[in-house]
C-alpha positions in Angstrom: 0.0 0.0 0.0 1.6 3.7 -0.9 2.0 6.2 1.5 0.5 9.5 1.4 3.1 11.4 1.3 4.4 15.5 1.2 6.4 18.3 0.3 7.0 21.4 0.6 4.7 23.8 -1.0 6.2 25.6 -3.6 3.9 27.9 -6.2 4.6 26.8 -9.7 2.7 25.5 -12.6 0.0 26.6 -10.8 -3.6 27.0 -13.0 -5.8 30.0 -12.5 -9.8 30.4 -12.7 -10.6 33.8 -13.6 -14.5 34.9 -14.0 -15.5 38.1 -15.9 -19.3 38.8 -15.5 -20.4 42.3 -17.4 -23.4 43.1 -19.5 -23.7 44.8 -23.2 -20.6 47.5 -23.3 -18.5 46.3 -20.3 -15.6 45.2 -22.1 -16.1 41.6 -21.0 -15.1 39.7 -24.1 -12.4 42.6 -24.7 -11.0 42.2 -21.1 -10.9 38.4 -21.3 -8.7 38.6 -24.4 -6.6 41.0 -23.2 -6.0 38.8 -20.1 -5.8 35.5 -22.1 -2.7 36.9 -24.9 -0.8 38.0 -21.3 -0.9 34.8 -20.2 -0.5 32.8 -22.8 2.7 34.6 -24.0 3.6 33.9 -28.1 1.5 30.9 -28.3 -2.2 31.1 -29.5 -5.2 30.5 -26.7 -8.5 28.9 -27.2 -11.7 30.2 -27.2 -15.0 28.2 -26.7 -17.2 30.3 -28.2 -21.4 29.3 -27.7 -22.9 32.5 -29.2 -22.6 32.0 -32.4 -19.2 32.5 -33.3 -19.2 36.6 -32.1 -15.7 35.7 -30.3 -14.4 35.8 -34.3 -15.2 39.6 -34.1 -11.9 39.8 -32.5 -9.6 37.6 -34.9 -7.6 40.7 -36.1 -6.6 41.4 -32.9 -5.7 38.6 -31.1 -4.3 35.1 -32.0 -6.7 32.2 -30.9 -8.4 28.9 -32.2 -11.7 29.3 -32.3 -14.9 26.8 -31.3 -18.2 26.8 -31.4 -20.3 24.6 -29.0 -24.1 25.1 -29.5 -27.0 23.7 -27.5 -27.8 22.0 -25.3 -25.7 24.1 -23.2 -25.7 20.8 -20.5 -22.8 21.1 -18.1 -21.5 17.8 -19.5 -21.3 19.5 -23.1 -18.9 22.5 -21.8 -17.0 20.2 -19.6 -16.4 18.0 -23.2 -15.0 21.1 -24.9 -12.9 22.3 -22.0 -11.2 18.7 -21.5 -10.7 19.2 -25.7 -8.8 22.4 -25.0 -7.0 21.2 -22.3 -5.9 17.7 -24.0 -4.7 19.5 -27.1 -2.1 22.0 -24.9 -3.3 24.9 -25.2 -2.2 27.5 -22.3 -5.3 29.4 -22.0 -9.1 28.5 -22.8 -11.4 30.9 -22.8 -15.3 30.1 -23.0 -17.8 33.0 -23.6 -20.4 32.5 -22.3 -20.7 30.3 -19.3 -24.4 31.3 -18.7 -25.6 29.7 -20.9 -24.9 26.3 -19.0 -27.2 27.8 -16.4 -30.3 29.6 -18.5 -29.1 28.6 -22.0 -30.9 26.8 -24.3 -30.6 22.7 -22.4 -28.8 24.7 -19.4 -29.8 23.4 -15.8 -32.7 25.9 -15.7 -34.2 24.4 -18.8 -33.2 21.1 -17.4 -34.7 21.5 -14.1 -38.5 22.2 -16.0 -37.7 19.2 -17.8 -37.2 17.3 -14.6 -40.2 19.3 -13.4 -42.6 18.0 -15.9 -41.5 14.8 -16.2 -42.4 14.3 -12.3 -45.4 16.2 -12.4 -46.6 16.2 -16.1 -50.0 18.0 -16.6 -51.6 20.7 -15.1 -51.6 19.9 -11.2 -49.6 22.3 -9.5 -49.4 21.2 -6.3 -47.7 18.2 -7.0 -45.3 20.5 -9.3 -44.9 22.6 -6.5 -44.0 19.8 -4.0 -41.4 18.5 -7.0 -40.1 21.7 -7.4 -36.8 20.4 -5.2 -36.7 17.2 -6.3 -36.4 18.3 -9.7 -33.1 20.2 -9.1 -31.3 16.5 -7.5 -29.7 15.6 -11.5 -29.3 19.1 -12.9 -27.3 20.3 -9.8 -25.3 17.1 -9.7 -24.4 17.6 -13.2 -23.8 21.3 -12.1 -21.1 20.3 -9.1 -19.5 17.4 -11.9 -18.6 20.5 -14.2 -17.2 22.6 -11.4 -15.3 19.5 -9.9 -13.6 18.7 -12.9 -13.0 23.0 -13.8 -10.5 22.5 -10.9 -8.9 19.5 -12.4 -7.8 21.5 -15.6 -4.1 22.4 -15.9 -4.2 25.4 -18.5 -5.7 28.8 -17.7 -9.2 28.9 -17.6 -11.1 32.9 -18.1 -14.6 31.9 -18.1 -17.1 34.6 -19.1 -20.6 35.4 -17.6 -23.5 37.6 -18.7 -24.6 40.0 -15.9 -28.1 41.3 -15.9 -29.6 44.3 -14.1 -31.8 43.0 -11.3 -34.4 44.8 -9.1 -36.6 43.3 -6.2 -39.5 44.3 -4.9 -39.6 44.7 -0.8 -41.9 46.1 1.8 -41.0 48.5 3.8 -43.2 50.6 6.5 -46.3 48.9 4.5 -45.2 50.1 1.5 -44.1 48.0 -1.9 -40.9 49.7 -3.1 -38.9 48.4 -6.1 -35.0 48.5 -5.5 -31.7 47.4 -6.9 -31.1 43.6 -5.8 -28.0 43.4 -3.6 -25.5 40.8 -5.0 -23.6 38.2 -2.8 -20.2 40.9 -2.7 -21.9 44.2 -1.9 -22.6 45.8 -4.9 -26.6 46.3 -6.3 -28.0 46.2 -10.0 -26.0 43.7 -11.6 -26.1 39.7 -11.0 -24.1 37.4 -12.9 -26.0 34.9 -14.8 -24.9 32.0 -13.5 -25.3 29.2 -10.5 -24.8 31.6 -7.4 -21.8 29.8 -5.9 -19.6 29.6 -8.7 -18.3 32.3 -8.7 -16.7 31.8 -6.2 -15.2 28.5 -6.5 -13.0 30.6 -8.7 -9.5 32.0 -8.3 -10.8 35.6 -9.0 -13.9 36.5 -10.3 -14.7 40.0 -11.5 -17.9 42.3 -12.7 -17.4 44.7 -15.1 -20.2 47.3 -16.2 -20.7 49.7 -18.9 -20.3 53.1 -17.3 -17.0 52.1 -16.4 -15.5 49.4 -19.8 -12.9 47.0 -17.9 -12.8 48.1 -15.2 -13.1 45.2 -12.3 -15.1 45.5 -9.1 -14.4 42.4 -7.2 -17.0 39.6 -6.6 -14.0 37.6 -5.1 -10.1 38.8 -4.8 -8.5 37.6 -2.3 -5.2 39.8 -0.9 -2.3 37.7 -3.0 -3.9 38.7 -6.4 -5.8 42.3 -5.6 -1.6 43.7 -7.2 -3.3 42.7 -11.0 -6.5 43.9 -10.4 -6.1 47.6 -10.1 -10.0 48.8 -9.2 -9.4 52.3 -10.6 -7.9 50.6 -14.4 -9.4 48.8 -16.8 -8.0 44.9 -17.1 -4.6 44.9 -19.0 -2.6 42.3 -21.0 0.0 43.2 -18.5 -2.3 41.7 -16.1 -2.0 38.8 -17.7 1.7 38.7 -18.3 2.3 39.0 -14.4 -0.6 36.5 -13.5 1.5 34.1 -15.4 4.7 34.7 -14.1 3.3 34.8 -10.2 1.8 31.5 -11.3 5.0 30.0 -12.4 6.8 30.7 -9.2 6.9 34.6 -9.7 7.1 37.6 -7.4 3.8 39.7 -7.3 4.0 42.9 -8.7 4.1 45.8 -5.9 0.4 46.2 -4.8 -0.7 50.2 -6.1 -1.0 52.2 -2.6 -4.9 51.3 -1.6 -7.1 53.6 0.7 -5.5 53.2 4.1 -7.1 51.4 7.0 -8.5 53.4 10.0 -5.3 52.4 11.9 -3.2 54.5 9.3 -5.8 57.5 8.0 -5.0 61.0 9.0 -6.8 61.6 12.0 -8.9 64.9 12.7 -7.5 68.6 12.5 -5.5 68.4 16.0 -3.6 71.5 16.7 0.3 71.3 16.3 1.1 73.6 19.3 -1.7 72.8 21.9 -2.4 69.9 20.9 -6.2 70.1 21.2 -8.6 68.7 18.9 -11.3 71.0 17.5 -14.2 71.4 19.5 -17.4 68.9 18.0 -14.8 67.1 15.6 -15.5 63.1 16.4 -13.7 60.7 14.8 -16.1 57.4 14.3 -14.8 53.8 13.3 -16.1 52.6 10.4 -17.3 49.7 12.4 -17.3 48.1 16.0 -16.8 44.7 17.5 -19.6 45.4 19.0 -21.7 46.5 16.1 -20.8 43.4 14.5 -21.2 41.4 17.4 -25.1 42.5 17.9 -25.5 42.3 13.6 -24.4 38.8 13.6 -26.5 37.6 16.7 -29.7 39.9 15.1 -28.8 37.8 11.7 -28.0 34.0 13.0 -25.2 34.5 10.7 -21.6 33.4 11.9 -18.1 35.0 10.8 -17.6 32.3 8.9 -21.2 33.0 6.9 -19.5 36.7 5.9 -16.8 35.0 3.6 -18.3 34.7 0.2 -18.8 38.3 0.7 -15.4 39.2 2.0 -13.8 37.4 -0.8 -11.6 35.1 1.2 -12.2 32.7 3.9 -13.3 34.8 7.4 -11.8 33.3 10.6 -11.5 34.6 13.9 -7.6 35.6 12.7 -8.3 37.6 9.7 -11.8 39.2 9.4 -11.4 42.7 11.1 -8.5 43.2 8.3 -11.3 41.5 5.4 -13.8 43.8 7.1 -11.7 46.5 6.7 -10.9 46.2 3.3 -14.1 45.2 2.4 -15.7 48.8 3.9 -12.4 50.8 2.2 -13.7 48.9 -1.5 -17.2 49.5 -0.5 -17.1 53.6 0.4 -20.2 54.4 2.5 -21.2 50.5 3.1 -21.6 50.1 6.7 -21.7 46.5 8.7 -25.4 46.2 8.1 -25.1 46.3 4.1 -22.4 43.7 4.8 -24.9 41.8 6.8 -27.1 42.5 4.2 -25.2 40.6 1.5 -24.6 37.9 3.2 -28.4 37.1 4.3 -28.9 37.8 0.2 -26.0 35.2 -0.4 -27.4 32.8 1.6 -30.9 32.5 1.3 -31.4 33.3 -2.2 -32.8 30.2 -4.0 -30.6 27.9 -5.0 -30.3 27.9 -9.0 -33.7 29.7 -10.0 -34.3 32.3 -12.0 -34.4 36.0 -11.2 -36.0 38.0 -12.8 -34.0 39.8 -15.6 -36.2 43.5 -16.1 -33.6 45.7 -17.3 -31.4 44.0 -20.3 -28.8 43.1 -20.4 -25.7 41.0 -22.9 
């Protein structure tokens, strides 16, 4: 019988997962070329193309193979192409657009009415309603296959997501008000289309919007990879080029100077030769223990529950710094938006639909 056996970590030859989620005019396809020619270096990439061949649009520019996959958009169809991609060598595979495994044409949501109607064909709809769950057991199986074997892949994966402008429609004082729905990471308006969690699973996943082309607000960056990501530039084929050096056993490039923590901000107008502070000038935290404390009891939500929002993993260790980062990238966001988020992360419906009302790719 062989032994487990270890080693000492070192990074090298190691594979990155990189999500780009934008809607019409956000640069996503742009962005995620860029990114895959910087990583990819003087060989060609490959690009998995399910929308008709539009990825061609950009053949003058950059040097890829090109392939089209067409419906059903099953998970086990993308997974096909990707193995393809990998077998054949290629350093970076791009596939625009992922959604469409989720609300594609024979993507899980079509898949799941299949199931549905197959259970409970006809017209009574309490016994589709008391199916509704069941119906999800083979497409979300198939789902978690495809996202088990995405981490098995050695080349460079960029996967690209439609985003969609969402609103919901809440009560409040006894009024119905219609409002932006809050995404998982902080941010309202825009929802990638796509199975909530995976983005997430991913190395980095970004959104990217029209009023501001390529440039990245993070849904998940975690601290060793936030240097490539400026959030005040657009995505760069530079990006790309460091990304594959760091991933070859690289140095990171020199994080850009970021809004300082409290610790470190410039505290209020204190006089240089009395040093007295100016009367009714109070300096508040941007958050408490305490505050967070009573939020999370208020919730039944842990520290633990906060990191899909945070971007990284939240243990007693490291959350007031992922707090803190997470309020400096979110300006005006206070603990209870964060709480917010999170109760949205978590008890949004797993794989349904949301309603799509304002466009969107």
């Amino acid at each position: 019988m062989n032994e487990f056996q270890f080693r000492r970590a070192v990074r090298e030859g190691v594979p990155l997962l990189i999500g780009l989620a934008g809607g019409t005019g956000s640069g996503k396809t742009y962005s995620a070329m860029l990114l895959a020619r910087g990583l990819s270096g003087d060989k060609p990439f490959a690009v998995i193309d399910t929308e008709a061949g539009r990825a061609k649009h950009y053949a003058d520019q950059f040097s890829f193979d090109h392939g089209d996959l067409g419906p059903p958009f099953r998970p086990a169809h993308y997974m096909d192409a990707i193995a393809a991609a990998d077998k054949a060598g290629y350093p970076v595979i791009v596939v625009d657009s992922m959604s469409h495994e989720y609300n594609g044409d024979g993507g899980i949501l079509d898949w799941h009415e299949e199931e549905l109607t197959r259970m409970a064909p006809g017209e009574d709809w309490k016994r589709r309603e008391a199916m509704t769950f069941a119906a999800w057991v083979k497409p979300k199986a198939e789902h978690k296959r495809l996202v088990s074997k995405l981490l098995q892949i050695r080349a460079h994966l960029i996967l690209c997501f439609r985003a969609e402008e969402k609103i919901e429609i809440v009560k409040r004082d006894g009024k119905t008000e219609v409002i932006p729905k809050t995404h998982g990471a902080g941010f309202k308006g825009w929802i990638p289309v796509t199975e909530k969690n995976l983005p997430y699973e991913l190395t980095t996943s970004l959104l990217l919007t029209a009023d501001a082309p390529g440039i990245p607000k993070p849904i998940k960056l975690q601290e060793q990879h936030r240097a490539f990501f400026p959030l005040d530039k657009p995505i760069s084929e530079q990006a790309g080029k460091s990304l594959a050096e760091w991933s070859r056993g690289g140095t990171a490039p020199e994080p850009r100077q970021r809004a300082e923590k409290p610790e470190n901000r410039p505290g209020p107008n204190v006089d240089t030769d009395t040093g007295e502070m100016p009367r009714g000038e109070i300096v508040r935290p941007l958050w408490t223990h305490d505050e967070l404390k009573q939020a999370l009891t208020d919730s039944a939500l842990t520290i633990k529950d906060l990191s899909p929002i945070l971007g990284s993993e939240a243990a007693r260790e490291n959350y007031a710094e992922l707090i803190d980062t997470w309020m400096f990238e979110h300006p005006g966001k206070r603990i209870s938006d964060l709480i917010a988020a999170a109760i949205a992360h978590h008890t949004s419906p797993p794989a349904e639909p949301q309603p799509a009302l304002l466009g969107a790719e």
